[in-house]
C-alpha positions in Angstrom: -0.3 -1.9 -12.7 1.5 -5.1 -11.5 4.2 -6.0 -13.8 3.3 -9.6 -14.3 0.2 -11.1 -14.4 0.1 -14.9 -13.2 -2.6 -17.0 -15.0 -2.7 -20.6 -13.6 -4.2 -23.3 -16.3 -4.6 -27.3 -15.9 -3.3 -27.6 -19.8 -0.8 -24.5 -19.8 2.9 -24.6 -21.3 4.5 -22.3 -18.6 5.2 -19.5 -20.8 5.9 -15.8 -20.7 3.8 -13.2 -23.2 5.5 -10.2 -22.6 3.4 -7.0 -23.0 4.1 -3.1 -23.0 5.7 -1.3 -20.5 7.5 -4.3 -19.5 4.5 -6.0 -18.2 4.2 -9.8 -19.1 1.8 -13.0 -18.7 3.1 -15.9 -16.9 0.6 -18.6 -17.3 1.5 -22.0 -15.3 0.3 -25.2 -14.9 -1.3 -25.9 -11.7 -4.1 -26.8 -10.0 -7.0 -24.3 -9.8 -8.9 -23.3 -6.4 -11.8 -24.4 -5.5 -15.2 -22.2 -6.8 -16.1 -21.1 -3.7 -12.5 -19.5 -3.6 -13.0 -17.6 -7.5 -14.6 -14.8 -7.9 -15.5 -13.0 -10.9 -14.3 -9.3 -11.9 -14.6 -7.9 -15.4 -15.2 -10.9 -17.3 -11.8 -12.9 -15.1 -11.9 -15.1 -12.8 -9.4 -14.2 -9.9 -8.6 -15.6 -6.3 -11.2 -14.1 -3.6 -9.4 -11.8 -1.4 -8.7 -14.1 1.8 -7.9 -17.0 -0.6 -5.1 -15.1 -2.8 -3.6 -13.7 0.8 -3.2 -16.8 2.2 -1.6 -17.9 -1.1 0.5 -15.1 -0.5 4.6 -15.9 0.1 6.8 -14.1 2.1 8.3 -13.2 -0.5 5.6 -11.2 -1.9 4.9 -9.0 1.2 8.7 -8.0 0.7 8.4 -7.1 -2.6 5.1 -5.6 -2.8 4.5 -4.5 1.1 1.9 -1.4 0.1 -0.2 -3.7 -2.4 -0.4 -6.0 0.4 -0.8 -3.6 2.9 -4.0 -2.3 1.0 -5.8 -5.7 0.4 -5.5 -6.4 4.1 -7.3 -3.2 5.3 -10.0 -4.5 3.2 -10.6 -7.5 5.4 -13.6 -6.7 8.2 -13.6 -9.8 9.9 -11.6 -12.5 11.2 -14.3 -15.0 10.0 -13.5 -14.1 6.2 -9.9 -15.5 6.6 -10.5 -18.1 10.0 -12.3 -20.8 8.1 -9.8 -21.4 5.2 -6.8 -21.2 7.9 -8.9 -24.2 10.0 -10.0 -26.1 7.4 -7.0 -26.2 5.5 -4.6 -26.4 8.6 -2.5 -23.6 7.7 -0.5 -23.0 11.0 2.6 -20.9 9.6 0.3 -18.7 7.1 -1.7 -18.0 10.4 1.1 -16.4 12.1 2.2 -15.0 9.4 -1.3 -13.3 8.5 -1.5 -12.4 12.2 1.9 -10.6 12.6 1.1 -8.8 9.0 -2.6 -7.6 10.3 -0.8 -6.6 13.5 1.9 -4.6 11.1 -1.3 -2.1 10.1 -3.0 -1.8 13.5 -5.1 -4.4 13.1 -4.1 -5.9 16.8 -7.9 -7.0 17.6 -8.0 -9.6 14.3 -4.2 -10.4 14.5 -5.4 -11.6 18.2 -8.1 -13.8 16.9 -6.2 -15.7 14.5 -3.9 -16.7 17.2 -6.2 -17.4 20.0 -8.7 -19.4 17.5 -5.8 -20.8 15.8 -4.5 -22.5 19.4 -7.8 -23.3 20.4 -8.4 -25.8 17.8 -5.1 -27.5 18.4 -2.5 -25.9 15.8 0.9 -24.8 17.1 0.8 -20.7 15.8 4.0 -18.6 15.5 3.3 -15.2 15.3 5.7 -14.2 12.3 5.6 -10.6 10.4 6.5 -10.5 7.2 6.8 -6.7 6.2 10.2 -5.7 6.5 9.5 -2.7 8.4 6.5 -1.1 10.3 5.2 1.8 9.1 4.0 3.8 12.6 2.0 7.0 12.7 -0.4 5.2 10.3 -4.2 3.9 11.0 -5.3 1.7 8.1 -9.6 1.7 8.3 -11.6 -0.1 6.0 -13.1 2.0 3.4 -15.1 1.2 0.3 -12.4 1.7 -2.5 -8.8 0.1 -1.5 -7.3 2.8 -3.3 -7.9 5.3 -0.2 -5.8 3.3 1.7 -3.2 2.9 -0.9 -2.6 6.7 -1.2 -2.1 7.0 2.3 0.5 3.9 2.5 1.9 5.6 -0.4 2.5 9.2 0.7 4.0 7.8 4.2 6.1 5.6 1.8 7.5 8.9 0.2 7.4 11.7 3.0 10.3 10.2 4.9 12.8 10.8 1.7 11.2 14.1 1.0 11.8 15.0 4.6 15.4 14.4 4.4 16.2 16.7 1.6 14.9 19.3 3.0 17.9 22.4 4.3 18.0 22.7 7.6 15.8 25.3 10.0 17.5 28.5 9.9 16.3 29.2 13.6 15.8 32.1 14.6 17.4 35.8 13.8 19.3 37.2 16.7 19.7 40.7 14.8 15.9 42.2 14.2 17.1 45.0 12.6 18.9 43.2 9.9 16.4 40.8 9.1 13.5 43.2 8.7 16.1 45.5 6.6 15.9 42.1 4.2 11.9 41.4 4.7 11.8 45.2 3.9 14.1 44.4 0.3 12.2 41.3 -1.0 8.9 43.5 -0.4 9.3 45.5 -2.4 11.1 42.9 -5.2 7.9 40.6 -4.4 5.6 43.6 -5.1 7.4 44.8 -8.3 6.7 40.9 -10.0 3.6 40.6 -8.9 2.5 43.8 -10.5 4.4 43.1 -13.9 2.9 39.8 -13.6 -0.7 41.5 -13.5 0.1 43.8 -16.1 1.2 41.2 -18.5 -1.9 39.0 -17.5 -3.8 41.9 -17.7 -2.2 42.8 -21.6 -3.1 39.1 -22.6 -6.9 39.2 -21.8 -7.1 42.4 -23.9 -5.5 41.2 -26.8 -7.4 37.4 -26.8 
């Protein structure tokens, strides 16, 4: 759930509804996109996918990098993006497009933009604006964004995890000793899970 909700209006006040959970409204004046760039969802019209990443600041890949992450695996094509980069010039957000499909392994569509982006004239940088690179990670276009989104998020939180963990004991150099101890907590390990059983056992016979 994002936080706040931007709703752009030709007759709006620029004012903030705040909501639960410290989610808000922040409706603006401003021009709206042209149709073919709306599409409708649930009763709300919202920016097409190519049209609200090109919209997209730096800013917000920095802040939001696996939300951003996720709607880009959900582009197939170059075409879908291509023809509002062309028409509407948009040299920088082409490299910067280019160096954030190349960020998820998208290398062949982060190659187009450039190459079809210098073709017709325009002087392209590639630029990436993640903060890091997440490696080890191949992004594939599936039917529901979330797939991708769960995978972005447990390589977001494996890396912390990992670091808490004690480190390896290695391995024993006295076998006696250490069977001696697998010997102990066999017999420890045994004794619960039978008092565990019988308790379990007690339960279903009384309910």
């Amino acid at each position: 759930m994002p936080r706040q909700l931007l709703v752009r209006a030709k007759k709006a006040r620029n004012n903030v509804t705040a909501l639960p959970h410290d989610t808000s409204l922040l409706v603006i004046r401003a021009s709206m996109p042209e149709e073919s760039n709306i599409v409708e969802k649930n009763g709300l019209r919202l920016y097409s996918l190519p049209t609200a990443l090109i919209a997209s600041t730096p800013e917000y890949y920095r802040q939001n990098p696996t939300d951003m992450r996720a709607a880009l695996s959900i582009i197939r094509d170059t075409s879908e993006v291509l023809d509002q980069l062309l028409e509407g010039g948009h040299s920088t957000i082409a490299g910067r497009l280019a160096g954030a499909f190349r960020n998820i392994g998208r290398d062949r569509i982060a190659d187009e933009i450039i190459s079809t982006m210098r073709a017709a004239g325009y002087d392209v940088r590639e630029n990436d604006p993640f903060v890091i690179r997440i490696t080890h990670l191949s992004l594939t276009h599936e039917e529901s964004p979330y797939v991708n989104r769960i995978r972005l998020m447990w390589q977001e939180m494996r890396e912390p995890i990992i670091k808490r963990f004690p480190v390896a004991p290695g391995l024993q150099t006295d076998a006696e000793s250490y069977l001696k101890r697998v010997e102990d907590v066999y017999v420890m390990d045994a004794y619960h899970s039978l008092s565990i059983e019988g308790r379990l056992q007690s339960q279903s016979e009384t309910d």
